[in-house]
Each structure stands twice: as structure tokens, then as C-alpha cells.
C-alpha positions in Angstrom: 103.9 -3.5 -52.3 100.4 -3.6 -52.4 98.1 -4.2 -49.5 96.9 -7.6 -50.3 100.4 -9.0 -50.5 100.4 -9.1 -47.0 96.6 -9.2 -45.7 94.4 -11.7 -46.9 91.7 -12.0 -43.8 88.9 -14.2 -44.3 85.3 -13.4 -42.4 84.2 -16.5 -40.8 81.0 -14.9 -40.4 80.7 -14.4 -44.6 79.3 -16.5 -46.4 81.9 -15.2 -49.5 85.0 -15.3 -48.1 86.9 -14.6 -51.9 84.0 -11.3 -52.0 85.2 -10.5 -48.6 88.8 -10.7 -49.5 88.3 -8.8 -52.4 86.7 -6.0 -50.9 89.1 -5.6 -48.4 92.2 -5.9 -50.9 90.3 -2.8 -52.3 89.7 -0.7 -49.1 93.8 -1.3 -48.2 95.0 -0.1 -51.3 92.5 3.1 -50.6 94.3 3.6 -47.5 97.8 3.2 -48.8 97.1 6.1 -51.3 95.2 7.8 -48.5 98.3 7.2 -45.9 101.1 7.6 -48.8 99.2 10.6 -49.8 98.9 11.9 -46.2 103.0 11.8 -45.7 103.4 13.5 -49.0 100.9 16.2 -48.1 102.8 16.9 -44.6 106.1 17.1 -45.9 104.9 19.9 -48.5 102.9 21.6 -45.8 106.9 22.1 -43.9 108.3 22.9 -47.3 106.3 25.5 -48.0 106.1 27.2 -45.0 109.7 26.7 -45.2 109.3 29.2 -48.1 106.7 31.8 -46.7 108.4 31.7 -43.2 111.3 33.0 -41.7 113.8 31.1 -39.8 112.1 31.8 -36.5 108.6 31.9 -37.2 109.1 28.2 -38.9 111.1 27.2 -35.6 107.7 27.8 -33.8 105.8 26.0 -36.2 107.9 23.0 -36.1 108.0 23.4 -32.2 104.2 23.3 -32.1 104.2 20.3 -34.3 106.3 18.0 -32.7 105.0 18.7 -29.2 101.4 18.1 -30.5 102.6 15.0 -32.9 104.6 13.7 -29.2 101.1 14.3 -27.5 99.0 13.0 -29.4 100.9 9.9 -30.0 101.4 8.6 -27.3 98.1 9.3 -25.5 95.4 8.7 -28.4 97.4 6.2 -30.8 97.2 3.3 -28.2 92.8 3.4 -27.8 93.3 3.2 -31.7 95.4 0.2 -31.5 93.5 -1.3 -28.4 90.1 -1.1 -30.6 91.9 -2.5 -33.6 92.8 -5.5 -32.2 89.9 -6.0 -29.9 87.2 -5.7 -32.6 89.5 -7.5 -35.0 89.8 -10.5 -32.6 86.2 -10.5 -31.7 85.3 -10.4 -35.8 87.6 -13.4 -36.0 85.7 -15.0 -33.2 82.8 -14.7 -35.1 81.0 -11.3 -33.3 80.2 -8.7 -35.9 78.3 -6.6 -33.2 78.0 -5.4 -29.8 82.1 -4.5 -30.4 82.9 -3.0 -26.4 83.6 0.7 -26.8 82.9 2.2 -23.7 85.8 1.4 -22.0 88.4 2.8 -25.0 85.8 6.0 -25.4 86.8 6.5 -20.8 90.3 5.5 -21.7 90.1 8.6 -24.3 88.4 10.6 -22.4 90.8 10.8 -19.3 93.6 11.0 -21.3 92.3 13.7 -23.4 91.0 15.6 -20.0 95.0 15.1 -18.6 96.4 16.8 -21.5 93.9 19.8 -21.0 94.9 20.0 -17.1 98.5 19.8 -18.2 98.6 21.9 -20.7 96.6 25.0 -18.4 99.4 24.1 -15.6 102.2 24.9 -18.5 100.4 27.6 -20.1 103.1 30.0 -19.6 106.4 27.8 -20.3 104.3 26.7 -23.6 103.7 30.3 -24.4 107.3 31.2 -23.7 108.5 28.9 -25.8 106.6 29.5 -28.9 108.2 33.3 -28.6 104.8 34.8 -27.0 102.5 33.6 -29.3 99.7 32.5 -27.3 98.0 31.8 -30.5 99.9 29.1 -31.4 99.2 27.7 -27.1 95.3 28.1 -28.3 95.7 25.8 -31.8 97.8 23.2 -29.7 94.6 22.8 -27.1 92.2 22.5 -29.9 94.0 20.4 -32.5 95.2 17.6 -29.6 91.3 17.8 -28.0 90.6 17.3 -32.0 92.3 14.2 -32.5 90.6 12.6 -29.7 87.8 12.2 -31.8 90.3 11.4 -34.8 92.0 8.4 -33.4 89.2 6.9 -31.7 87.5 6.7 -35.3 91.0 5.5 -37.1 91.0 2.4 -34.4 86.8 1.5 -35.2 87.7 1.5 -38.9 90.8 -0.5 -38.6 89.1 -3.3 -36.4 86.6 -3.5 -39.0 89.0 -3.5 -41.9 87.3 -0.3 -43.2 90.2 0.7 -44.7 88.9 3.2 -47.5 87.3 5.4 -44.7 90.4 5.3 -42.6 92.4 6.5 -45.8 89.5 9.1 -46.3 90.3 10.5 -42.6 94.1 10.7 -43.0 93.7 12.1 -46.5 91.3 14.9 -46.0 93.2 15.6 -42.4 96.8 16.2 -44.5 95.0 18.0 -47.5 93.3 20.6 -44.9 96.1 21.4 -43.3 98.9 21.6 -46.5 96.0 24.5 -47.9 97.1 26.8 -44.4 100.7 27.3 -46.1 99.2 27.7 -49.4 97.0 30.2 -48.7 99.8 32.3 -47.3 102.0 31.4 -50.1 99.2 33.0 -52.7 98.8 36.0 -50.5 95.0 35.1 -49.1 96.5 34.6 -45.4 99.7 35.6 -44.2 102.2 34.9 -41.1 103.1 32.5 -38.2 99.2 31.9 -36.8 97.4 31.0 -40.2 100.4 28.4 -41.1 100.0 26.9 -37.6 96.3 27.0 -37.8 96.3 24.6 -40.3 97.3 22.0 -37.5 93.8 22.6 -36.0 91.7 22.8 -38.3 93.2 19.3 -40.1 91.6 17.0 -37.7 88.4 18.9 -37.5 88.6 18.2 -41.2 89.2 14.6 -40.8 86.0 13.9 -38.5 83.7 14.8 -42.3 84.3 11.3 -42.6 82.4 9.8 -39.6 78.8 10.5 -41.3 80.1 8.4 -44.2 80.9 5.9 -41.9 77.6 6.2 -40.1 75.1 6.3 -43.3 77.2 3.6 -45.1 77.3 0.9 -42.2 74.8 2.2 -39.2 76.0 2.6 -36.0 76.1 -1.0 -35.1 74.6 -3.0 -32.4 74.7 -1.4 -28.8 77.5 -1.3 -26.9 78.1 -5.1 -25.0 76.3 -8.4 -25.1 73.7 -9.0 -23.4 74.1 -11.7 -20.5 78.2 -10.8 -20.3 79.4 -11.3 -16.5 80.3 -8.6 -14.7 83.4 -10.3 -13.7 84.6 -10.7 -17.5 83.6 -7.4 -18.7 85.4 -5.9 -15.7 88.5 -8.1 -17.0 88.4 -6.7 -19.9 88.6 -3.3 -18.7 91.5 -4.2 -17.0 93.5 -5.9 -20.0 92.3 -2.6 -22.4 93.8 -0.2 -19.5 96.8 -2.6 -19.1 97.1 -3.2 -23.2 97.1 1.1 -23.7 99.7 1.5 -21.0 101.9 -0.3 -22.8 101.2 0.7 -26.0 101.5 4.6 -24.4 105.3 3.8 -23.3 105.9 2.3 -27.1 104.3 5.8 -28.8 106.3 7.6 -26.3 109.5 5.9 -26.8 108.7 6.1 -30.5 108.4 10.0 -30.5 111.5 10.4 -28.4 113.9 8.8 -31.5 111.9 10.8 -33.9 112.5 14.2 -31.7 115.3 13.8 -29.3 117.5 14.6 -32.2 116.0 18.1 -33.0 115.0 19.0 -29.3 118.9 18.2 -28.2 119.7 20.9 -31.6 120.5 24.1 -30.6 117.7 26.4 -31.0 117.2 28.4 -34.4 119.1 27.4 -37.8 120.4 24.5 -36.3 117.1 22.7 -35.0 115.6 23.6 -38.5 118.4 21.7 -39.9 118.0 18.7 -37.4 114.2 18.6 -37.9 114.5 19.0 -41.6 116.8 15.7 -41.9 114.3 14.0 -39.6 111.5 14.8 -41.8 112.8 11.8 -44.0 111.7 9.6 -41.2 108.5 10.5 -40.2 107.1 11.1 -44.4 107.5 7.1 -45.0 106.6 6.1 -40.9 102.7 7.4 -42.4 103.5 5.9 -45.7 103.7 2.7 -43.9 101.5 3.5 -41.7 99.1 2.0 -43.9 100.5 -1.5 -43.9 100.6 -1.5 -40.0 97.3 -0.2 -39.1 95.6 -2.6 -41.7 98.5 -5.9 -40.4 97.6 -5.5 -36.6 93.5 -6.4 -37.1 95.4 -8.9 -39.5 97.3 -10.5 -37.1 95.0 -10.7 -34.6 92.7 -12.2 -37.0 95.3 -14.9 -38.0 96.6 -15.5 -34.2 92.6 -16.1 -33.7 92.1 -18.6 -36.5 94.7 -20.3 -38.9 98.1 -20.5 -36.8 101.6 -19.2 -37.2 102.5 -20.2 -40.9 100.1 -17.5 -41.9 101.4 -14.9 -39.2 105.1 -15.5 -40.1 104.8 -15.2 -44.0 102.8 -11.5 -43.2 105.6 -10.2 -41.3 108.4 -11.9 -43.4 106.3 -10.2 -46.9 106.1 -6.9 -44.9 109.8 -6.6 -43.7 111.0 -7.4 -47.2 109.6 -4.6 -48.6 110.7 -2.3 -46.4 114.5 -3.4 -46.6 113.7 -3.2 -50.4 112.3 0.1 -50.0 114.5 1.8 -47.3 117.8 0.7 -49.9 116.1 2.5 -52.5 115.7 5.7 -50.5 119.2 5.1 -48.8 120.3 5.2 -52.2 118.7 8.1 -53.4 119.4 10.4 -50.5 123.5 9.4 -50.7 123.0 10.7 -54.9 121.3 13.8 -54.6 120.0 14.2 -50.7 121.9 17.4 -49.8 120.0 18.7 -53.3 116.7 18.0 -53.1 116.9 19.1 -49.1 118.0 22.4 -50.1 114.9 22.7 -52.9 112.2 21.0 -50.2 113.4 22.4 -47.0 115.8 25.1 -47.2 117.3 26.3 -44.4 120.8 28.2 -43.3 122.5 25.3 -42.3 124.3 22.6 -44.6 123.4 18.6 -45.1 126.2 15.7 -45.7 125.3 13.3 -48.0 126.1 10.2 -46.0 124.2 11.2 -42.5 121.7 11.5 -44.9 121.8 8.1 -46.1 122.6 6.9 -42.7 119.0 8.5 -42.0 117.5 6.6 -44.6 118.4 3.2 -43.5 117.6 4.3 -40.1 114.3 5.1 -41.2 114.2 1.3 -42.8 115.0 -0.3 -39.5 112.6 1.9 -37.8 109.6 0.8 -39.8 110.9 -3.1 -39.7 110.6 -2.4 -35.9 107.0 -1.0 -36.2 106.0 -4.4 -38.1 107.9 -6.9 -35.5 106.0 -4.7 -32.8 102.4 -5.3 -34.5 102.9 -8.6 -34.3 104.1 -8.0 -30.2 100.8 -6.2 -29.7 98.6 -8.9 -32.1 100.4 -12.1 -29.9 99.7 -10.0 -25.9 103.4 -8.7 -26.0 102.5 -5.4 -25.2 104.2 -5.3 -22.5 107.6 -6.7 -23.2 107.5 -4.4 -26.6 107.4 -1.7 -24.6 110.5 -2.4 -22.5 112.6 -2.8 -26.0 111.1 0.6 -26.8 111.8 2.6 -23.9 115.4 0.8 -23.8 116.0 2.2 -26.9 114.8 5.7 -26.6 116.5 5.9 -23.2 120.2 4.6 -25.0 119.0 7.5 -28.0 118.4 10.4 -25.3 122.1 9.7 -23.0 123.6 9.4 -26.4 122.3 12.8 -27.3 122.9 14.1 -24.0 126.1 13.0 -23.7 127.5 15.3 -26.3 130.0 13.1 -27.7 129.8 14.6 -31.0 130.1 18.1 -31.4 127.7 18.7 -34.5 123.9 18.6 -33.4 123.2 16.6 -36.8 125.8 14.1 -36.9 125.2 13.1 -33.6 121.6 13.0 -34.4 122.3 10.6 -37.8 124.6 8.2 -35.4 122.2 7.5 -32.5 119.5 7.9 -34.1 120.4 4.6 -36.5 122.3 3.0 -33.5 119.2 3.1 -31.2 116.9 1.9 -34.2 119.6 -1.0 -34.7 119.2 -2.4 -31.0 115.2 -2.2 -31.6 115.0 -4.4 -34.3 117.1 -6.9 -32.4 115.7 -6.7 -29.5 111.7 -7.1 -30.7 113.5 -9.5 -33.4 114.2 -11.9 -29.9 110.7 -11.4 -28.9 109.2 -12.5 -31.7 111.3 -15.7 -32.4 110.9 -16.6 -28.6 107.3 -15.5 -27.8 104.5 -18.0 -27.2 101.1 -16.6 -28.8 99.1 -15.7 -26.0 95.7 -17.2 -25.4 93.3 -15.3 -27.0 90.3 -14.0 -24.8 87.3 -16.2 -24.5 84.5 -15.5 -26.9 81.3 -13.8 -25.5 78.7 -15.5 -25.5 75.7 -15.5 -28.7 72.8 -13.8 -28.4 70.1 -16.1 -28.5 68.1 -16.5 -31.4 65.3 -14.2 -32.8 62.4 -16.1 -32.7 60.3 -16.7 -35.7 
């Protein structure tokens, strides 16, 4: 589905709005490839250090992976969506400068600063886990501290619909780290740490971007209007805090149904197995990443200017695509799914066919429930998406728990699709019975240069 099938923003402040459409059709199919590029790229890193690993030094790799992916998730991705949606509002609103940053750049800053504290508290736990290896404690700390800087640049670029340089970032971020593997696999690197430290050095990568950014569009007006209240800005703060709480229980309620299933596995073949399957999920999420991150400034665009017959067709367009989509890989993974897992991610253990394809339309609903969430967040649902979400994960982690079924992977495959299920219904009911919310007051102009 291409990019402009479901975004077609028009800049109130251009005087070109079919130049300005255009160009942005342009950028969104840049970050599609970039994003479809970027889930491609991380599958392949897995498979081939699948190949160049064994059995327990991969089982680290993967553990570092989805505690960092978890981490960084739920503390980073909601200032991304927070500046998304603010600087895509006030675009809408006609302000194409003095976007607020400071408060998301103190949201990011405390949250990165927790994660350090934390993770010194656990240092030893952490270490035990990954087997001893307090190399692979040292590229956790840098690669989360990393994407800090990462996130906050994806959420500028998105409110600005600067979608070919948020493409860029993702693409050069999954390109530097798939080399890590390769590099061992050629015999210039070898072992556990230089695999893993490709999940470092990836978002370091990624920040080459931000002077492209920077010499192609400046840095912008300063921070804030001048003559904004105290009392409004101060307001603001509040709703941003408020707004990346919410979105921090959705990322974290996310991660859980992407890893509860291969943290509940028993440790060694059997979590490579579980992980391996879930790998079908998280490939297309950043596929379709791309259609999110570029509908939410969208949305917010649309909720600000032309009404609900524009916001329902985007969300209709983008949920028909991925039911169209999701079939096809459903399809695919019930004809040959145990065979191409076996050539992509071998491990010791076995895949069926059918949890397979029970994974794949999983996966469908899953992304169905990322778009009906957009459109929570764009409307100032953030909060009553978030109870769907951690409702969901907290069904997905006592199903899991329970033990009802015996085999880690099947039990994985059934909750995993049941909890997705009860998602999409429940953010289904709030966006048939949610009321747009107000959207904030504009600031006001700066007064006009004189002569």
C-alpha cells in the first residue's frame, strides 16, 4: 500500500498545498523502504548470528535484545509520539516554528537517567543472566542511553512529516547493526560480544542523520513563543507528562505480548524456538511502522482541520491493508513456515505449521490494533488506550503463567492471538464511541516584522 493512500496532509501555512502533498507522498514512501528495509535488516541480523552462534551464546544475544527493545520502548517511544502529534497539531494550527521541545527533551532526559540508576542497582542479576558476560551489561547501557538521542529525533521528523530522514535514521540504524553478524560470519570479528555490539553501535549510527537534518532545514525558531502564559505553558507540561504516561503503559503492554511468550519458554533450545516464531511479529510491526508513525501527525492534522470523514477513511484504508496483508503471510507461513524457519532461524527445536499461521494472523490483528490506537492518541484517548493495552497484556501474562498448555510454543501461538483478539475489540469500542477531544488552543502569532 503506498504511503499516500492513506496520508494526504495539506499545509495551511503553504501556499502549494498539491507541491506540499507531493513532497510528502515522496518522503513516506522513503520511509516505508527505510522502515520495510529496517525489519528485513533485523530479521537477517538473528538469522545470521543464528548461523555463527551457538545455542547459548545466541540465547544471550536475543536476551539482550528484548530487554533493550522492552526498555527502550516503553520509556523513549512515547516523547517520539508526544512530539509527533504536538508539532503536527501546532503545524495544522498554522505554527511552523517555536515547536515546544523542552519539556519532551526533561521528559527524555529523566527517563533515560532512571534507566541508568536501574540498571547500576541490577548490575549483577543483568550480568547473571547474560551467563557472566558483563560485556554484553556494558552494550545494553550504551545502546539504551543511545536511543535517547534516536527517538527524540524520529518524533521531530515525524511532526514535521520529514519522513525521508526518519527512513534514513531507521535504515542506517538496522544496516549498522546487521554488518556486527557479518563480520563474524566472514571471519573479521568473532563471538558473543562483537554480534551483540552491533546493538550499540546501530543507534550511534542512526544519529549521522541529524546534520542532514540540521544543514537541510536549520534548527528552527527558538524554543516557545514569545508572550505565551506561564499558566498555559505550564499546562502543557502537564498534558505532555500526562500524554507519555499513557503512551509508556501502551509500549509496555505492547512489549509484554511480543515477549511474554519467549520469557515464559524454558531457558535454552526452547526460548530460541519461542523467540524465533515471534520474530514473525516484530519484522512487519517495523514494516508498518512506517504507516503509523507517518498516520499519527496525520491524524492530528485532520482532527485539527477537515473533520471525521477524512479521519475514518485513513484508518478504514490502513486496516484494509493490513487484513489484506496479514492473509497473505497467514497463508504463506501455513505452506511452507516450518521450511523457511528452519533455513532463517535454525534452531534444535521443531515449528507446526498452523501455530505458525495462527502467528501470522495474530501479527495482523496486532498491527490493526496499532492503527485504531493512533487514532486513540491523535483524538486525547491516551489514556483509555492504555487501559485496553495493559488489559490485554495482563489476560496474555496469567494465560502464560497459568500453564494450561504444556508446550511453551503452543501456548505462546494461542494467547498470544487471543490477547491481540480482545485488543482490537476493545480499542475497536473506543474508536466507534469516542468524542474527538478539543484540540489545544493555538498560541498566539508573533507580531509582525516591521518594515
Amino acid at each position: 500500500m503506498a504511503a499516500s493512500d492513506v496520508t494526504s496532509p495539506v499545509d495551511p501555512v503553504d501556499g502549494d498545498p498539491a507541491g506540499e502533498q507531493k513532497s510528502f507522498a515522496s518522503g513516506a514512501r522513503i520511509l516505508s523502504i527505510g522502515i520495510a528495509s529496517t525489519g528485513l535488516f533485523t530479521f537477517a541480523y538473528f538469522s545470521v548470528a543464528s548461523h555463527v552462534l551457538s545455542d547459548n551464546a545466541l540465547g544471550g544475544v536475543n536476551l539482550l535484545w528484548t530487554i533493550l527493545f522492552i526498555t527502550i520502548s516503553v520509556i523513549y517511544r512515547p516523547v517520539e509520539q508526544l512530539l509527533s502529534r504536538s508539532i503536527a497539531t501546532r503545524r495544522a494550527q498554522g505554527h511552523e516554528a517555536g515547536h515546544p521541545l523542552r519539556d519532551a527533551a526533561r521528559i527524555q532526559a529523566a527517563f533515560a537517567a532512571t534507566f541508568v540508576v536501574v540498571a547500576f542497582l541490577f548490575k549483577g542479576t543483568l550480568i547473571d543472566a547474560f551467563d557472566g558476560r558483563d560485556a554484553l551489561f556494558w552494550v545494553l547501557v550504551v545502546a539504551a542511553l543511545a536511543y535517547a538521542a534516536s527517538y527524540f529525533a524520529r518524533g521531530y521528523f515525524a511532526g514535521h512529516q520529514w519522513f525521508a530522514l526518519y527512513g534514513g535514521l531507521v535504515f542506517f540504524e538496522a544496516v549498522a547493526r546487521f554488518c556486527f553478524p557479518v563480520a563474524v560470519a566472514v571471519g573479521i570479528a568473532s563471538g558473543q560480544t562483537a554480534v551483540a555490539l552491533g546493538i550499540a553501535a546501530a543507534p550511534l549510527a542512526s544519529l549521522l542523520v541529524i546534520p542532514i537534518a540540521i544543514r537541510r532545514y536549520g534548527t528552527g525558531a527558538p524554543d516557545g513563543t514569545p508572550g505565551t502564559p506561564v499558566d498555559r505553558a505550564a499546562g502543557a507540561a502537564r498534558e505532555g507528562a500526562t500524554f507519555a504516561g499513557a503512551v509508556a503503559v501502551v509500549q509496555l503492554a505492547e512489549q509484554t505480548l511480543l515477549n511474554a511468550g519467549p520469557l515464559f519458554a524454558p531457558k535454552g533450545a526452547m526460548f530460541a524456538v519461542v523467540f524465533g516464531a515471534f520474530l514473525i511479529t516484530r519484522s512487519p510491526l517495523q514494516l508498518f511502522q512506517s504507516i503509523q508513525t507517518s498516520l499519527l501527525p496525520h491524524l492530528a492534522g485532520l482532527e485539527a482541520t477537515e473533520g471525521t470523514a477524512a479521519f475514518d477513511k485513513a484508518i478504514r484504508t490502513t486496516i484494509l491493508a493490513i487484513a489484506a496483508f496479514a492473509g497473505a503471510v497467514a497463508l504463506g507461513l501455513l505452506a511452507i513456515g516450518p521450511f523457511a524457519m528452519d533455513i532463517l532461524y535454525p534452531t534444535d527445536g521443531t515449528y507446526g505449521r498452523v501455530g505458525l499461521a495462527v502467528i501470522g494472523v495474530a501479527m495482523g490483528l496486532h498491527l490493526s490494533a496499532g492503527t485504531l490506537n493512533q487514532a486513540a492518541l491523535a483524538r486525547g484517548q491516551a489514556a483509555h488506550a492504555a487501559i485496553a493495552w495493559g488489559a490485554s497484556a495482563v489476560v496474555f501474562v496469567a494465560w502464560m503463567a497459568a500453564g494450561v498448555v504444556d508446550d511453551a510454543l503452543v501456548r505462546a501461538e494461542v494467547g498470544y492471538a487471543a490477547a491481540t483478539g480482545l485488543l482490537c475489540v476493545a480499542l475497536l469500542a473506543i474508536y466507534r464511541a469516542g468524542t474527538p477531544a478539543v484540540a489545544p488552543p493555538p498560541l498566539p502569532d508573533p507580531p509582525p516584522a516591521l518594515g
